[in-house]
C-alpha positions, -999 to +999 in steps of 0.1 A: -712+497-786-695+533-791-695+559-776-715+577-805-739+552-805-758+563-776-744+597-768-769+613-795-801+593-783-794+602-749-796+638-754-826+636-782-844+615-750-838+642-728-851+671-753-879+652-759-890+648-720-888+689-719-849+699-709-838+727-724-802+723-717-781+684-717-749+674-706-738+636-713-705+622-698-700+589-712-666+564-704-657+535-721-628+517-702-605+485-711-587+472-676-561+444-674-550+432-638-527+407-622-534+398-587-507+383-564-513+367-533-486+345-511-458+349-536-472+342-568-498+356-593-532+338-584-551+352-607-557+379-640-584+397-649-596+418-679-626+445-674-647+462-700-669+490-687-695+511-708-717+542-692-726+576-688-739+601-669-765+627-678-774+659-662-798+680-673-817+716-669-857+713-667-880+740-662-849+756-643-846+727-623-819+703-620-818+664-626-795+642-633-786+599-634-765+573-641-763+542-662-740+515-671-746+514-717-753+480-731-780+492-756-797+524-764-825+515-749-802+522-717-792+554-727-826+570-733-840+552-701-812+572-684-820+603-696-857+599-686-849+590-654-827+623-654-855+641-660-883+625-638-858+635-608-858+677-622-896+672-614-890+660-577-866+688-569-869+729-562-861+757-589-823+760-594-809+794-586-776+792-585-767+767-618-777+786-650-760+767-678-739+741-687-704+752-697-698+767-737-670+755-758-635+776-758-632+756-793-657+735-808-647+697-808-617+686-792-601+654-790-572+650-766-547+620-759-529+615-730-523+581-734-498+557-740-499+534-770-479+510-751-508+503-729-538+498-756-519+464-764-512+455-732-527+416-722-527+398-692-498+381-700-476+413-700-492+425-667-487+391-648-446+389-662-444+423-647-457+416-615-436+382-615-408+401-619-420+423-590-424+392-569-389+378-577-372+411-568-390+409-530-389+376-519-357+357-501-374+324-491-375+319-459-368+353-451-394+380-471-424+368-489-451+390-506-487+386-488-506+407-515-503+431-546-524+444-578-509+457-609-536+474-630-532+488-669-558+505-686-568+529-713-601+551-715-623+571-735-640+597-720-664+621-740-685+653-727-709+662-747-738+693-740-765+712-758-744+745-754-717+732-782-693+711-759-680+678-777-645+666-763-629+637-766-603+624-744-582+596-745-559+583-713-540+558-700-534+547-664-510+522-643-515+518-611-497+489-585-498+485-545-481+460-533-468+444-500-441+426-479-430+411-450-407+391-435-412+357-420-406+349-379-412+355-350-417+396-350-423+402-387-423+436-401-444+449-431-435+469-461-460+486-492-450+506-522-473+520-543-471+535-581-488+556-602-482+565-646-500+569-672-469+547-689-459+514-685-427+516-694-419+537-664-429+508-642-394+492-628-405+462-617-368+450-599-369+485-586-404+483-567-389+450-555-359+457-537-378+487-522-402+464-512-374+437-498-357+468-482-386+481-460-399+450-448-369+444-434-368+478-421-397+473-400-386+440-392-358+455-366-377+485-355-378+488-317-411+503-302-402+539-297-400+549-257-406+583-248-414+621-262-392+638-288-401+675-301-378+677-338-375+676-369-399+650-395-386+642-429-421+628-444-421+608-478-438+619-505-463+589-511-475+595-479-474+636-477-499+631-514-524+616-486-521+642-463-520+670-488-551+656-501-570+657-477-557+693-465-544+711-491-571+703-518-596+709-490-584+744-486-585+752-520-618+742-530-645+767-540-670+747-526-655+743-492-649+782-493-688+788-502-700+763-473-675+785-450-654+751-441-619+760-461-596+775-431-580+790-458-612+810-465-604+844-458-561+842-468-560+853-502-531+871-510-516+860-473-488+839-462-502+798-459-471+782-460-430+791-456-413+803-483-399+771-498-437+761-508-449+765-535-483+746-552-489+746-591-520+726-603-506+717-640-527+695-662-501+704-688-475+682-670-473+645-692-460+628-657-492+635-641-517+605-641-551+628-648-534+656-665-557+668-691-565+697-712-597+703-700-619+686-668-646+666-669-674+690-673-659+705-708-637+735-691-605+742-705-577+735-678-548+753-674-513+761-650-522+773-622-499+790-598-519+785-566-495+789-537-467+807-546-435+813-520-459+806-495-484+829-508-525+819-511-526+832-551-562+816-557-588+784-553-603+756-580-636+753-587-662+733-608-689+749-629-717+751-603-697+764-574-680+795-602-718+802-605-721+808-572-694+822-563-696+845-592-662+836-603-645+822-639-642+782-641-608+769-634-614+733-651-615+715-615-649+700-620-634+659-618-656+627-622-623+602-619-598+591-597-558+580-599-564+544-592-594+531-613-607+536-650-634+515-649-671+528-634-657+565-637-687+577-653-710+567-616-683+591-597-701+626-598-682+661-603-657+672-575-635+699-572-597+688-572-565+694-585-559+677-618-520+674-614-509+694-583-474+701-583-452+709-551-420+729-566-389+706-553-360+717-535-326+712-544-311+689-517-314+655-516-330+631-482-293+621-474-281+661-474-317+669-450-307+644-432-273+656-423-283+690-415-308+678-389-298+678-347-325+656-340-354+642-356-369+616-377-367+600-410-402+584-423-402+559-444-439+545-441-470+556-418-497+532-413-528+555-421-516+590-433-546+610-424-554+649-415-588+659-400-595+687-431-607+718-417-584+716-384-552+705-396-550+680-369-531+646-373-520+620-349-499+598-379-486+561-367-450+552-377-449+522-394-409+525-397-388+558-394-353+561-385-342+585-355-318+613-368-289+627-338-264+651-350-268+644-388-268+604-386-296+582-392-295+562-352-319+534-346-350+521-367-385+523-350-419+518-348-452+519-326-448+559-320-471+585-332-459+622-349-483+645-336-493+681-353-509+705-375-508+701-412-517+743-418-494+751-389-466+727-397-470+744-439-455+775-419-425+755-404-408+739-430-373+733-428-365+717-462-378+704-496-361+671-510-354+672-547-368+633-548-398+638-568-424+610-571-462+613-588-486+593-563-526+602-564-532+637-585-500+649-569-463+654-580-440+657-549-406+655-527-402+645-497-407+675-471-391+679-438-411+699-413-400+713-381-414+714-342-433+678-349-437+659-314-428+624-320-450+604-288-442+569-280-450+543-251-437+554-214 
């Protein structure tokens, strides 16, 4: 089946159990994988995925449902469904329509052609080669990894005069190593494109190689250090997401949970910050023209020299915050195509781009009296309305009058993402895409670095 195939009875379904206004968001997805596992590709897969979801206004109530599409039948079911559920909920205030078109049918690609002929084949050669590039036998083997391709269509489609079309392209890999003995130490790299032929597959390798045995001769860090934290920007995309997005959603700012709430116009960061969500930006994984409710997207300077400018939104929480749509309302995710159209609308940042610096790790590093030089953190997490971490370092490198010193482990780097925004020391010019985010490594100052007595 099509798309078009079921888009059209879906809505006529709908109409015909009384909804006065239809929304349809229907995905079809094509996923190829290679899975290693103990230093060899064990296994490929290829995924085809066909659904939609349907929301719906009903006597000004709101319903809505989810299906995966294998006939029509489905699709009209759906709908039904969709509107049985209006009749067990209250009278919607605050949602009055469904968005209107800024242009009547648009079709968008964001893909890479590359990618619609990818096969198994290609994916398991790639991670091969990935696989060659880490392991020494004997010395570092690969436990684990998945490479993923894929290429999606994605349509929105509502009684209000929205049809889009878009098409995309994703590439996602995580992958691990370690060495072998006695005290073995563990390495992961992840990547994110909407092209394959960004992928480096010898490059991901020896970074791979390289860390593990990093970790392999850190020593367990003694003691308490207040300096200096040079964080990578695979891991800073973590912690920004679940701080920085946080902040700047509508919703969080209409459920009074955003501590950024009442700092429009104010200072959130130092000056060498600066946040831009830009769905214009090709390098971005879900840059897009518009969201996934129909809303045009567009570049949004958001913090600006430090400065709060202004927050992203979906359709229903502009309503209520009486407030023009920003195109934030999301129903999809950097890492997987397939079962996108289950995932319901979210505010976030569809390519969220940290303005880089102009010195490189190496030059930070030298400038630094004492501090610390991530390279990998076990579990980067923030607590999203305090700020608070308590991050575990995997593998960093002690920094004493401008020198990288010893390699350790076991130690925690204790803080305040909002607070440590205001104490920024310098921005790396090393820029990476990972998640929804665009960034260089950041170093942050007054960090406590906490290890065993």
């Amino acid at each position: 089946m099509e798309l078009d195939d079921f888009i059209g009875p879906a809505v006529r379904a709908a109409k015909k159990e009384g909804a006065q206004q239809v929304e349809v968001y229907a995905t079809s997805a094509h996923t190829w994988s290679a899975y290693a596992d103990d230093s060899k590709v064990k296994s490929v897969e290829e995924k085809k995925d066909l659904g939609m979801a349907i929301r719906l206004l009903r006597e000004h109530r709101f319903g809505q449902a989810t299906s995966m599409v294998t006939s029509v039948q489905d699709a009209e079911a759906c709908a039904r469904h969709a509107a049985h559920v209006a009749t067990l909920l209250p009278i919607e205030n605050t949602f009055k329509a469904f968005p209107t078109p800024d242009k009547p049918g648009v079709w968008a690609r964001c893909s890479d052609e590359n990618i619609r002929g990818t096969e198994n084949r290609e994916l398991a050669r790639l991670m091969t080669a990935v696989i060659g590039a880490t392991v020494e036998p004997g010395k570092v083997k690969m436990p684990n990894g998945v490479l993923r391709a894929g290429h999606i269509q994605a349509r929105v489609v509502n009684t209000n005069g929205i049809d889009i079309c878009r098409d995309s392209t994703l590439v996602y890999m995580r992958a691990s190593a370690m060495t072998e003995g006695a005290n073995p130490g563990e390495g992961a790299e992840t990547f994110f494109s909407s092209r394959i032929n960004e992928l480096d597959p010898i490059a991901i390798g020896k970074r791979l190689n390289q860390k593990a045995k990093s970790s392999a001769r850190a020593e367990g860090y003694k003691g308490k250090m207040i300096g200096a934290v040079i964080m990578p920007p695979g891991d800073l995309a973590e912690l920004f997401a679940g701080s920085v997005s946080f902040a700047l959603s509508m919703e969080n700012i209409n459920r009074k949970r955003s501590p950024w709430s009442a700092k429009s116009g104010q200072p959130v960061a130092d000056k060498a910050i600066s946040f831009i969500d830009d769905p214009t930006d090709e390098r971005g994984v879900m840059s897009s023209p518009f969201d996934d409710e129909g809303v045009p997207t567009k570049r949004k300077d958001l913090v600006k020299d430090g400065i709060l400018n202004g927050f992203i939104n979906d359709a229903y929480n502009a309503y209520k915050s009486e407030v023009p749509m920003t195109g934030n309302g999301v129903r999809r995710g950097p890492r997987e195509l397939v079962g996108q159209w289950q995932i319901p609308v979210s505010i976030a940042p569809l390519n969220m781009v940290m303005r880089k610096g102009d010195r490189s790790v190496d030059e930070i590093v030298s400038s630094i009296d004492n501090g610390i030089l991530v390279e990998s953190l076990s579990a980067p997490d923030v607590h999203p309305i305090t700020g608070a971490f308590g991050l575990e370092v995997r593998c960093g490198h002690l920094i004493q009058n401008g020198s990288l010193t010893r390699t350790v482990k076991h130690c925690l780097i204790a803080g305040n993402m909002f607070d440590a925004l205001h104490h920024v020391r310098a921005v790396g010019n090393d820029v990476i895409a990972s998640l929804n985010y665009l960034l260089p490594s950041v170093c942050f100052d007054d960090l406590e670095l906490i290890g065993s007595e």
